[in-house]
C-alpha atoms as a printed R data frame, in Angstrom:
    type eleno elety resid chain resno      x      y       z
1   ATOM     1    CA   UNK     A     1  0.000  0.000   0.000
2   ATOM     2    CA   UNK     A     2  1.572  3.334  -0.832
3   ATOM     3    CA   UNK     A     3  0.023  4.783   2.165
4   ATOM     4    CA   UNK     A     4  2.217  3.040   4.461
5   ATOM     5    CA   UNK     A     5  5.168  3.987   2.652
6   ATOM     6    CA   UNK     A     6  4.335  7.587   2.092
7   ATOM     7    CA   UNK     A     7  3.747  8.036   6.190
8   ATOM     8    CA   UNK     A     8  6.691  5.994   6.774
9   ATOM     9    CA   UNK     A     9  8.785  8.668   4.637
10  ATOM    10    CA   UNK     A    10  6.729 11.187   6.653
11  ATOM    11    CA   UNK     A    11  8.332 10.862   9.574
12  ATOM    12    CA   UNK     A    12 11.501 10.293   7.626
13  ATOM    13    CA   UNK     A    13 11.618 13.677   5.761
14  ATOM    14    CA   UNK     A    14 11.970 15.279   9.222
15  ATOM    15    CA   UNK     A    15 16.257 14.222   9.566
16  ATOM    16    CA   UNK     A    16 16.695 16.204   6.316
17  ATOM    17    CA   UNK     A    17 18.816 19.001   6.934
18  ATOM    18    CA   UNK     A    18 16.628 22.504   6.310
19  ATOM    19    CA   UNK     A    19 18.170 25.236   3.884
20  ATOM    20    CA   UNK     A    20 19.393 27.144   6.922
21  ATOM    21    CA   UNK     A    21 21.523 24.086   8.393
22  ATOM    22    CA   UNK     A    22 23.040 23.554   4.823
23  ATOM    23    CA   UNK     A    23 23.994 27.736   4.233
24  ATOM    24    CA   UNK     A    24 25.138 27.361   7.863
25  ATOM    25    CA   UNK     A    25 27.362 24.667   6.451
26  ATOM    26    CA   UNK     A    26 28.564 26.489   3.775
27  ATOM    27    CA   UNK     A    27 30.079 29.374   6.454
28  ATOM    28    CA   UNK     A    28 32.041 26.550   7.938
29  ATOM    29    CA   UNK     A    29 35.532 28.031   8.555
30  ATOM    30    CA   UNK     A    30 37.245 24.587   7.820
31  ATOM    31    CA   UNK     A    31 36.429 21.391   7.633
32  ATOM    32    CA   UNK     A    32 36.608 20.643  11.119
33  ATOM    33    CA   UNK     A    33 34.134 22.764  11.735
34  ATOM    34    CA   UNK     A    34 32.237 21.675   9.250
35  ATOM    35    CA   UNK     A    35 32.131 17.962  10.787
36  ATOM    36    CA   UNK     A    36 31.380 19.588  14.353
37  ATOM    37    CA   UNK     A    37 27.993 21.333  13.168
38  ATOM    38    CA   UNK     A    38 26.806 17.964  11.670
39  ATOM    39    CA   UNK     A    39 27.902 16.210  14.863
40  ATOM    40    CA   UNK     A    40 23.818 16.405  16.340
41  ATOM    41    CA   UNK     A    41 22.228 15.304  13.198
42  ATOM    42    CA   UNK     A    42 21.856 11.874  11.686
43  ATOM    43    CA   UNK     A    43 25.597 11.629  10.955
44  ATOM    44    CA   UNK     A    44 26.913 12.281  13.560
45  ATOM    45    CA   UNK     A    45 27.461  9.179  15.201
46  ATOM    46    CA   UNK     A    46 29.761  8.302  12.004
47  ATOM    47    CA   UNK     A    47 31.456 11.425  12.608
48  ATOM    48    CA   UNK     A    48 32.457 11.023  15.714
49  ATOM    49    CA   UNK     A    49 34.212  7.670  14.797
50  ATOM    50    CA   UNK     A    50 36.499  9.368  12.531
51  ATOM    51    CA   UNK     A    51 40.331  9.178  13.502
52  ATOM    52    CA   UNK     A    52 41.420 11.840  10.682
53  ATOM    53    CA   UNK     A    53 38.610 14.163   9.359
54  ATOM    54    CA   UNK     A    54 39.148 15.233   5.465
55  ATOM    55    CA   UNK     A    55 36.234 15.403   2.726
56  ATOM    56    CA   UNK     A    56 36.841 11.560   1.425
57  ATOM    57    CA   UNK     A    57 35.688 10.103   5.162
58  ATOM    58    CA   UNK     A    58 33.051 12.545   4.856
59  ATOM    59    CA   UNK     A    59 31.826 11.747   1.353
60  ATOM    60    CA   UNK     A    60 31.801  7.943   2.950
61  ATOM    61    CA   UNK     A    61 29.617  9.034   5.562
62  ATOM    62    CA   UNK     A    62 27.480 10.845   3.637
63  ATOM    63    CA   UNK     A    63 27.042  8.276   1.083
64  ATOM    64    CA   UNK     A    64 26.598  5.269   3.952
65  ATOM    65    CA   UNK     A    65 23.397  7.428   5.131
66  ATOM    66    CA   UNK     A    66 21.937  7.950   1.684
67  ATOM    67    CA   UNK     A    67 22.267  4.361   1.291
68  ATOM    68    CA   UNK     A    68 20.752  3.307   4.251
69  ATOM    69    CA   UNK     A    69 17.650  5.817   3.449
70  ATOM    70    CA   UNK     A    70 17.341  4.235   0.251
71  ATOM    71    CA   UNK     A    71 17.047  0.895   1.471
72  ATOM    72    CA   UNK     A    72 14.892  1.704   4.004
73  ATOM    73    CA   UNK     A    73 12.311  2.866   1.241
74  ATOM    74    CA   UNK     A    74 12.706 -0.210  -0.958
75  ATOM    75    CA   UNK     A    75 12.347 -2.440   2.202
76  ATOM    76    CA   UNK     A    76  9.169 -0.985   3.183
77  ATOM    77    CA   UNK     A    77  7.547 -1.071  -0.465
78  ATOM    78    CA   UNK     A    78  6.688 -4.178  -1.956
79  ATOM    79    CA   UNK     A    79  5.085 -5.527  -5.788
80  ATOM    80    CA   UNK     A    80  5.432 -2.638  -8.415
81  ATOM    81    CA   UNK     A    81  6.739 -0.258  -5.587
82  ATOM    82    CA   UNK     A    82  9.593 -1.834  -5.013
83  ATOM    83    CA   UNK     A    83 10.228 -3.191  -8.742
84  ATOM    84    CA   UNK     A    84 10.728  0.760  -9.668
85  ATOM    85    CA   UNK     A    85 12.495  1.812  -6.785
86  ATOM    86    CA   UNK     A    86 15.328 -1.126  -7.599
87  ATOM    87    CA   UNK     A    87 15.294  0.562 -11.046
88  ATOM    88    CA   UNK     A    88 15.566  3.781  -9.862
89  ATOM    89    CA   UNK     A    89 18.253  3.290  -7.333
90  ATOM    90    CA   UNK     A    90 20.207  1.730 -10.409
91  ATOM    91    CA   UNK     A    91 21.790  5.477 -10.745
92  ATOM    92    CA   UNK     A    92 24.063  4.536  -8.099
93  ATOM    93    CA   UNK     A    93 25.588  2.034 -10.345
94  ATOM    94    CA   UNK     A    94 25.653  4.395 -13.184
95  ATOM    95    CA   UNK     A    95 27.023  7.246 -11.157
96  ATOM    96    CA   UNK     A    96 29.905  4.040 -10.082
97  ATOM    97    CA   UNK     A    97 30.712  3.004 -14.021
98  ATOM    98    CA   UNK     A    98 30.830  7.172 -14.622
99  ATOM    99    CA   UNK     A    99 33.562  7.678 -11.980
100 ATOM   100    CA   UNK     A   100 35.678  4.248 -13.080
101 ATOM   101    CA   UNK     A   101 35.082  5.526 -16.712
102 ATOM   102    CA   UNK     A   102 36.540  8.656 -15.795
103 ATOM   103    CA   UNK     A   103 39.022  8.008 -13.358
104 ATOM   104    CA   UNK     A   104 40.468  5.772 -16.524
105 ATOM   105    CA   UNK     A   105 40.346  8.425 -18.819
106 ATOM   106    CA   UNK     A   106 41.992 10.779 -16.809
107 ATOM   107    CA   UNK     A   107 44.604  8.531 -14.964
108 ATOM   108    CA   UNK     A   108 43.397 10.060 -11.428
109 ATOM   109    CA   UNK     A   109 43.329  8.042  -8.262
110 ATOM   110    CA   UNK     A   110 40.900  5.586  -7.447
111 ATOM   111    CA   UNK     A   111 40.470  6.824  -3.821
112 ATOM   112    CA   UNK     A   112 37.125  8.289  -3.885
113 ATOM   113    CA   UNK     A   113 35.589  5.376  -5.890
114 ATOM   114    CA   UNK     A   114 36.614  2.805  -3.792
115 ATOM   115    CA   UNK     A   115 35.278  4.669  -0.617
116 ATOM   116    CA   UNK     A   116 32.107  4.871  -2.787
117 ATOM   117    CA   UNK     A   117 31.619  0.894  -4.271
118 ATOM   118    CA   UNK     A   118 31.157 -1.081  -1.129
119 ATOM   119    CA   UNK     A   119 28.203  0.817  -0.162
120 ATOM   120    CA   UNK     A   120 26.275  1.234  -3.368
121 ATOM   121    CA   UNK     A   121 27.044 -2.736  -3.801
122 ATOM   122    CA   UNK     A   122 23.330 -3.408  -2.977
123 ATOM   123    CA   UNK     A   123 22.036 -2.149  -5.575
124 ATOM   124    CA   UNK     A   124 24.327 -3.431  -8.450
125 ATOM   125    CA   UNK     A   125 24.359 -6.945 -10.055
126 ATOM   126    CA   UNK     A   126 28.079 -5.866 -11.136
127 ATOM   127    CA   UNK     A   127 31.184 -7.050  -9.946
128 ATOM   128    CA   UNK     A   128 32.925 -3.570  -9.735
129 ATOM   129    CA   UNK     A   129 35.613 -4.612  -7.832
130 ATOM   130    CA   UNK     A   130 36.643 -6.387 -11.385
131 ATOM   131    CA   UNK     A   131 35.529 -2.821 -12.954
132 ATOM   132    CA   UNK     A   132 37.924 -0.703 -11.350
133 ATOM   133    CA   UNK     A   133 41.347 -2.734 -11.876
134 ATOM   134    CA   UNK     A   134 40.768 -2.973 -15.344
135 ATOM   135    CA   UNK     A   135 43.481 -1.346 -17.359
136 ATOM   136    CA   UNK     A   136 41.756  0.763 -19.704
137 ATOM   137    CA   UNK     A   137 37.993  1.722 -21.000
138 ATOM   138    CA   UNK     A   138 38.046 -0.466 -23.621
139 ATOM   139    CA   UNK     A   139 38.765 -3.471 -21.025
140 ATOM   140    CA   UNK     A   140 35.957 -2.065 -18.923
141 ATOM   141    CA   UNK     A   141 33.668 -1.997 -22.536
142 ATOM   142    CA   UNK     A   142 34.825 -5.321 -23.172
143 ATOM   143    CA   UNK     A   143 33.765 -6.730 -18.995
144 ATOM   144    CA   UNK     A   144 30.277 -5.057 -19.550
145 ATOM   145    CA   UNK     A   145 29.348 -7.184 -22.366
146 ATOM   146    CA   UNK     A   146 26.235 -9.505 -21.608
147 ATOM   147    CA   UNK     A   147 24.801 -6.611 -19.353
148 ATOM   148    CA   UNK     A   148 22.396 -4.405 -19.440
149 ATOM   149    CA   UNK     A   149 25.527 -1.669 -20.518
150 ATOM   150    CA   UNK     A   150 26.657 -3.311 -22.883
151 ATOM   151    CA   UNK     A   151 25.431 -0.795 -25.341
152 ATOM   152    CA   UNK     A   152 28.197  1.853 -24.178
153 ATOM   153    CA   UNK     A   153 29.709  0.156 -26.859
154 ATOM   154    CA   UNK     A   154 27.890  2.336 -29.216
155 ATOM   155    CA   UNK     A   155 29.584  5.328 -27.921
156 ATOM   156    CA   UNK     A   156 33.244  3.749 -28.106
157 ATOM   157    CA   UNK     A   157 34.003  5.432 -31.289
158 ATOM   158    CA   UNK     A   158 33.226  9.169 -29.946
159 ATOM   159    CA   UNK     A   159 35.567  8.477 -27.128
160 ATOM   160    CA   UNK     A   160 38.433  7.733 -29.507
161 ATOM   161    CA   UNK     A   161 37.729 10.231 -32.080
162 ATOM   162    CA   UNK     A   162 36.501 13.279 -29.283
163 ATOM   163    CA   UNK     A   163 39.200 11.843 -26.412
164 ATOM   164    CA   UNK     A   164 35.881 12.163 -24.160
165 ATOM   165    CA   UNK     A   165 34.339 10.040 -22.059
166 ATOM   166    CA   UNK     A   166 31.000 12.047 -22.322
167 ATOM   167    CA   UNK     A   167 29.736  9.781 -25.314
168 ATOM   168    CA   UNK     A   168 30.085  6.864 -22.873
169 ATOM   169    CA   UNK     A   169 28.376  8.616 -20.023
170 ATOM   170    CA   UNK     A   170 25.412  9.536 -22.337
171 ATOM   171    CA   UNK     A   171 25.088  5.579 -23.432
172 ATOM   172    CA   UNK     A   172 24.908  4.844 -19.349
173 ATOM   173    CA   UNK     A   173 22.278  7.385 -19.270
174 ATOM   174    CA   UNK     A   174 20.290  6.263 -21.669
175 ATOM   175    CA   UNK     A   175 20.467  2.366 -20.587
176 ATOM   176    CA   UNK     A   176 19.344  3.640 -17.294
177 ATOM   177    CA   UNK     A   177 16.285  6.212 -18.028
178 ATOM   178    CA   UNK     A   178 14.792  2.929 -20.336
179 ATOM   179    CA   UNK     A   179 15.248  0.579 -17.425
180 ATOM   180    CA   UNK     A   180 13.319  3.088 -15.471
181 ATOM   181    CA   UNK     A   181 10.483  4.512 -17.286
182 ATOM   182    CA   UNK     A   182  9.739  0.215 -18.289
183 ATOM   183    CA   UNK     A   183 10.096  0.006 -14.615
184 ATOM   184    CA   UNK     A   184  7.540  3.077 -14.320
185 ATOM   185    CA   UNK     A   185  4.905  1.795 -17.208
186 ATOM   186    CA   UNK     A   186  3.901 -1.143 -13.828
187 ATOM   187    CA   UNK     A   187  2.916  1.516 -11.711
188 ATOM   188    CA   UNK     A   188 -0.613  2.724 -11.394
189 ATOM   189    CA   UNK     A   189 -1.533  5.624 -13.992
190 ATOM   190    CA   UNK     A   190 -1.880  7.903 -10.980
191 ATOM   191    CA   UNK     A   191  1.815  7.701  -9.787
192 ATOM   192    CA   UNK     A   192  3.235  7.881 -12.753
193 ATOM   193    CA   UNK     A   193  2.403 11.538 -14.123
194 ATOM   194    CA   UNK     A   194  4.076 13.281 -11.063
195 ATOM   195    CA   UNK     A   195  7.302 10.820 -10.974
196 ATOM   196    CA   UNK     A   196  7.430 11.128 -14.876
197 ATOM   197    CA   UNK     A   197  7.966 14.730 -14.191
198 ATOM   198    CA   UNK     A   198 10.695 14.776 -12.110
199 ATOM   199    CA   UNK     A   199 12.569 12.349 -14.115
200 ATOM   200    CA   UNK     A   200 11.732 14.140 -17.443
201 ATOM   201    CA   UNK     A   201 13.475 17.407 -15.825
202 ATOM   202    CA   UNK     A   202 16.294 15.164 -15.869
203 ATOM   203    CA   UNK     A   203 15.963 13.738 -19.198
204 ATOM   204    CA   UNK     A   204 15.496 17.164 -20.637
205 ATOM   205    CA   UNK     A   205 18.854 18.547 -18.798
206 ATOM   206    CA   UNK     A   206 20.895 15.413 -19.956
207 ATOM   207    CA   UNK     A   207 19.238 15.800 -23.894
208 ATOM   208    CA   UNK     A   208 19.773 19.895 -23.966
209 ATOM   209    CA   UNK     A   209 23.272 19.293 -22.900
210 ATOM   210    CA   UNK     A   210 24.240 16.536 -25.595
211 ATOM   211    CA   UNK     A   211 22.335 18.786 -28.284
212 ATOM   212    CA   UNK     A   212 25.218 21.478 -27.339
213 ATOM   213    CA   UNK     A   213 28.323 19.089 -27.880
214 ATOM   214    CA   UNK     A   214 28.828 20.464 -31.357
215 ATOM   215    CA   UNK     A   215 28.866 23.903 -30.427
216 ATOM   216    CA   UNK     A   216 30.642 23.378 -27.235
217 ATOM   217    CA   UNK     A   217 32.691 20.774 -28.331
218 ATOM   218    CA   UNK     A   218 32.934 20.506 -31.960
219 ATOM   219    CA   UNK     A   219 30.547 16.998 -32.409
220 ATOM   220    CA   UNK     A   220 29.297 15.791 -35.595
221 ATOM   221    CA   UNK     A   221 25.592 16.626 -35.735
222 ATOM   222    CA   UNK     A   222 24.696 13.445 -36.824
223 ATOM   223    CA   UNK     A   223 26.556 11.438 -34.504
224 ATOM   224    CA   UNK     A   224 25.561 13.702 -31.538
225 ATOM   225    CA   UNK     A   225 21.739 12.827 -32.689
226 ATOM   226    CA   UNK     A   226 22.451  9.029 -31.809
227 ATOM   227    CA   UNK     A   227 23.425 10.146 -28.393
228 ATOM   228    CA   UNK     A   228 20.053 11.598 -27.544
229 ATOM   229    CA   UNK     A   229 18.151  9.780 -24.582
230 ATOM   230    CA   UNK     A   230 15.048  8.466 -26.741
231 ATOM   231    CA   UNK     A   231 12.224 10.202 -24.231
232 ATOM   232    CA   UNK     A   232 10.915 13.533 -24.504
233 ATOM   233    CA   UNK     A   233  8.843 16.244 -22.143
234 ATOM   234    CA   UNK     A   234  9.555 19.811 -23.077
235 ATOM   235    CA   UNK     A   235 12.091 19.574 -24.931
236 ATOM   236    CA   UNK     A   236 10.852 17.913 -27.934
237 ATOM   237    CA   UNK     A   237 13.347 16.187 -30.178
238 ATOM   238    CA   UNK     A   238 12.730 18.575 -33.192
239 ATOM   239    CA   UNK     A   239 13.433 21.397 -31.329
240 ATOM   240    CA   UNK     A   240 16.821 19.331 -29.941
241 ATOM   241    CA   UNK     A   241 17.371 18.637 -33.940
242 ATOM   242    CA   UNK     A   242 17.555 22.435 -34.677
243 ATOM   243    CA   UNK     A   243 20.100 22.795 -32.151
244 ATOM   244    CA   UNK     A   244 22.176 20.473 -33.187
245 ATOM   245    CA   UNK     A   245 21.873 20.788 -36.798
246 ATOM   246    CA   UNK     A   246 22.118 24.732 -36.301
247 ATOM   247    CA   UNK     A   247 25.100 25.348 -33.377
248 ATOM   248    CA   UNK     A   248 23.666 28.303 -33.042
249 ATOM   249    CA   UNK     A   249 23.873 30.162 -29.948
250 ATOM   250    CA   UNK     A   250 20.575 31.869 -30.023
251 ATOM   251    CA   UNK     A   251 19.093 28.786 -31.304
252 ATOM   252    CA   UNK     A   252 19.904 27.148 -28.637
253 ATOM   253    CA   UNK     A   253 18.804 30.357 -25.790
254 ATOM   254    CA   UNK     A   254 15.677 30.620 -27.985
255 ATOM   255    CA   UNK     A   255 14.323 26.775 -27.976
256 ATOM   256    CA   UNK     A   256 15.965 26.161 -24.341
257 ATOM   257    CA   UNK     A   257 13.930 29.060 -22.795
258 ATOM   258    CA   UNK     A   258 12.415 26.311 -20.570
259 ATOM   259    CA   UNK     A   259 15.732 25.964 -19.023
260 ATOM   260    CA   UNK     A   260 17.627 28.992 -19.775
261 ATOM   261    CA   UNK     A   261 18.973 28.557 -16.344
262 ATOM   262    CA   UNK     A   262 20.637 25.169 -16.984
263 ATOM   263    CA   UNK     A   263 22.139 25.801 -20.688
264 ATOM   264    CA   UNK     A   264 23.376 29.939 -19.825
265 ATOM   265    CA   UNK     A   265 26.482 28.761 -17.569
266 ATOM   266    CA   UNK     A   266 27.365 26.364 -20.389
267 ATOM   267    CA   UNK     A   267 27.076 28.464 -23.241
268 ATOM   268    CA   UNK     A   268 28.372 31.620 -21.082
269 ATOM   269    CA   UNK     A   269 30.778 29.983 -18.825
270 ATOM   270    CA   UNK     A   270 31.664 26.641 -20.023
271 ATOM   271    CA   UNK     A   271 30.639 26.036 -16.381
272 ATOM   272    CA   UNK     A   272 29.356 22.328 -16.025
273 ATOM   273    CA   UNK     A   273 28.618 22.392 -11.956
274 ATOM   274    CA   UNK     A   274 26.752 25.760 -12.094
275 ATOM   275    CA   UNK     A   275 24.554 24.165 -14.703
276 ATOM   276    CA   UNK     A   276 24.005 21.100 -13.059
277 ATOM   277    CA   UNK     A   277 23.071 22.726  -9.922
278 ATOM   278    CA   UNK     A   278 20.653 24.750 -11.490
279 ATOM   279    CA   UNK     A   279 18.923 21.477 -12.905
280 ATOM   280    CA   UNK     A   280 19.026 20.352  -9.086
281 ATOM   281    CA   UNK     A   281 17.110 23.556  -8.148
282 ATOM   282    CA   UNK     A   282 14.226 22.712 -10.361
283 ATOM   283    CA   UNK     A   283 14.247 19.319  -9.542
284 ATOM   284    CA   UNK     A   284 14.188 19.999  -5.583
285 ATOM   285    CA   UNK     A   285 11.273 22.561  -6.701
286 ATOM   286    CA   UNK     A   286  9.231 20.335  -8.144
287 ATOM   287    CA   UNK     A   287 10.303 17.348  -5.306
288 ATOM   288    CA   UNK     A   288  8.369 19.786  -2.816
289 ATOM   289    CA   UNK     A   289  5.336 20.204  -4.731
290 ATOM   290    CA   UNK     A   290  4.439 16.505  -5.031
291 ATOM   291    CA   UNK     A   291  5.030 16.505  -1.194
292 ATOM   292    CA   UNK     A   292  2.456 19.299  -1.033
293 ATOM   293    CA   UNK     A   293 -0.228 17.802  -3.189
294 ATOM   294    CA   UNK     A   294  0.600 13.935  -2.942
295 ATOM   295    CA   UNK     A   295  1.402 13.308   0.882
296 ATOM   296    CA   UNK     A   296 -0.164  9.978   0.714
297 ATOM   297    CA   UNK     A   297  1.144  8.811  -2.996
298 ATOM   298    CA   UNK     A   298  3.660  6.599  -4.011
299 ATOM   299    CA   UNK     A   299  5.132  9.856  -5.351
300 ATOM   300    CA   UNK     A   300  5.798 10.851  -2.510
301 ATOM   301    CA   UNK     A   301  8.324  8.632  -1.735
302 ATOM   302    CA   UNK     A   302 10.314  9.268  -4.700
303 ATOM   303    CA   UNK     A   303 10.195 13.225  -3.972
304 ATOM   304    CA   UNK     A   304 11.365 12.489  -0.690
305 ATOM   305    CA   UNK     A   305 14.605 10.209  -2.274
306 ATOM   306    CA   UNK     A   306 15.146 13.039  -4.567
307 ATOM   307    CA   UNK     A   307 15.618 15.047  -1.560
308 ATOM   308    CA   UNK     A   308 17.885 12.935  -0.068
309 ATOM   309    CA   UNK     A   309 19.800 12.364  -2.958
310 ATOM   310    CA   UNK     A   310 19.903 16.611  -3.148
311 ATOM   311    CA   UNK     A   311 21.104 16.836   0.430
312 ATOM   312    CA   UNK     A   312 24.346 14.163  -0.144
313 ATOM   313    CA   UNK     A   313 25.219 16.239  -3.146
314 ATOM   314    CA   UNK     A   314 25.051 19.268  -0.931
315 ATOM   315    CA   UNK     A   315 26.891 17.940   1.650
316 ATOM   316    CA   UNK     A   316 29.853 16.340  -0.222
317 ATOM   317    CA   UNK     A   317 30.016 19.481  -2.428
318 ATOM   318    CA   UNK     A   318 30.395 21.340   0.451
319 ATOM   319    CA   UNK     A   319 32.828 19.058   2.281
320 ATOM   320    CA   UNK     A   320 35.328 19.407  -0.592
321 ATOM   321    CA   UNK     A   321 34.914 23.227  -1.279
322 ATOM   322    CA   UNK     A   322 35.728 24.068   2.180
323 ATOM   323    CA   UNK     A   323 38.414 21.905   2.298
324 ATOM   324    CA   UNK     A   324 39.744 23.361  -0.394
325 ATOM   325    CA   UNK     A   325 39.095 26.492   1.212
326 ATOM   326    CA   UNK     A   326 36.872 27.914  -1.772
327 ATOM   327    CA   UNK     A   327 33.574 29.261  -1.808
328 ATOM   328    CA   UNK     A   328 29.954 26.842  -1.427
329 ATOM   329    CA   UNK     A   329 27.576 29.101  -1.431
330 ATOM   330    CA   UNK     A   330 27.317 29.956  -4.976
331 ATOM   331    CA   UNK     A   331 27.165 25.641  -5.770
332 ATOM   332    CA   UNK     A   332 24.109 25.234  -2.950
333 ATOM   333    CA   UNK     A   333 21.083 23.487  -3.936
334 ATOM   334    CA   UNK     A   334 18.464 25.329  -2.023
């Protein structure tokens, strides 16, 4: 019964952090201090533990509790319920293959990933253990075959020519959005127009980007058509065809008015995070409305995992930034 579930989250959407605790976050001196102000909420506990504090214990922490939410969720769903949420949750697993596709590409360490498998394990059939000692992307290509990635294949030949993982990362986006809106089609007609809307936000985002690779990056219009995830809201794919076709700046400000917001720090700035958070802005929007109108949907349980998933990013954004000593305010999702 989604009724259950929805009250259960309830009473869970009260350990979210509220705007004022994450901008009070962002004023942390160092990151010290940082860790100290979370030390009464819900990580705390994990904090404490913590021999040496630095942003990649954090990030652990952080990701251990978004875990544990999620779970929580899918334990307490069952039948159709819980058949989407494991699809849904599969973005862990994407968001895993994107940082060993990356970390490959750009020779980096493998510190933060391997803080990050272990606990993300539950919700992929992969062994990514195997994944990350691999000794190139085309050996990771090559493991994935007989999976449900095994169409990143299609965007092996836009790595080599572009020297870009991005094609690859678009293929594990698209294998994942058709795993979830099948997953979605099981789910009564009433839950499914308010969660289609939060994940077509995120469609759109991910499609409006990859129709500005050939003016941002120089892609072949044609082959940058191929990469487009096949599932459409307001953005419709002739209006992504112009763009690409046209790599025209004002084309592109003109049929992207819908989320002039995301595309401006792009086309302005070349500024990737800025544009993504701006997506997460509209996305934690709309998250709030369904919690308004829904309370006692199955909806409402995926608003509230949106949330959560909106709070880690916060958090580990503003773990590292401080750190760093730079600026988090700017980067907030609130």
């Amino acid at each position: 019964m989604p009724e259950y579930l929805a009250v259960r989250c309830h009473g869970l959407k009260t350990h979210l952090l509220p705007n004022q605790a994450i901008e009070a976050l962002a004023s942390s001196k160092n990151i010290k201090e940082f860790a100290d102000v979370l030390a009464s909420t819900d990580y705390g506990d994990k904090i404490r533990e913590l021999k040496e504090i630095d942003a990649y214990a954090l990030e652990e922490i952080f990701t251990n509790e978004l875990i544990k939410r999620y779970n929580y969720v899918v334990n307490a769903s069952s039948n159709a319920m819980q058949d989407f949420l494991k699809a849904y949750a599969k973005r862990f697993e994407v968001q895993s293959l994107t940082r060993i596709l990356r970390s490959k590409a750009f020779k980096t360490s493998s510190k933060d990933i391997k803080s990050f498998l272990p606990l993300i394990q539950s919700f992929s059939s992969l062994n990514l253990d195997k994944l990350i000692e691999a000794e190139s992307i085309e050996r990771i290509i090559e493991f994935l075959k007989g999976t449900p990635y095994s169409k990143i294949v299609k965007g092996l030949d836009l790595y080599q020519k572009y020297n870009s993982v991005l094609p690859l990362e678009i293929q594990l986006k698209k294998v994942y959005y058709e795993m979830v809106f099948e997953a979605l089609e099981m789910l009564p007609s009433e839950d499914q127009k308010e969660i289609r809307e939060l994940l077509g936000i995120e469609v759109d985002a991910a499609n409006c980007f990859t129709a500005l690779a050939p003016l941002l990056y120089g892609y072949a219009p044609e082959l940058t058509k191929q990469l487009l995830i096949p599932f459409f809201f307001k953005i419709p794919f002739s209006s992504l065809k112009e763009v690409i076709e046209s790599k025209s700046l004002h084309t592109a400000l003109t049929l992207f008015k819908s989320y002039e917001n995301f595309i401006k720090p792009l086309l302005e700035k070349g500024d990737e995070a800025l544009a993504e958070i701006n997506i997460l802005k509209l996305l934690k929007r709309k998250a709030e409305e369904i919690m308004l109108k829904f309370n006692i949907e199955f909806a409402y349980a995926i608003a509230y995992l949106t949330l959560c998933e909106i709070e880690w990013k916060n958090l580990i954004l503003i773990a590292f930034l401080t750190q760093q000593n730079l600026e988090a305010k700017q980067y907030l999702i609130i």
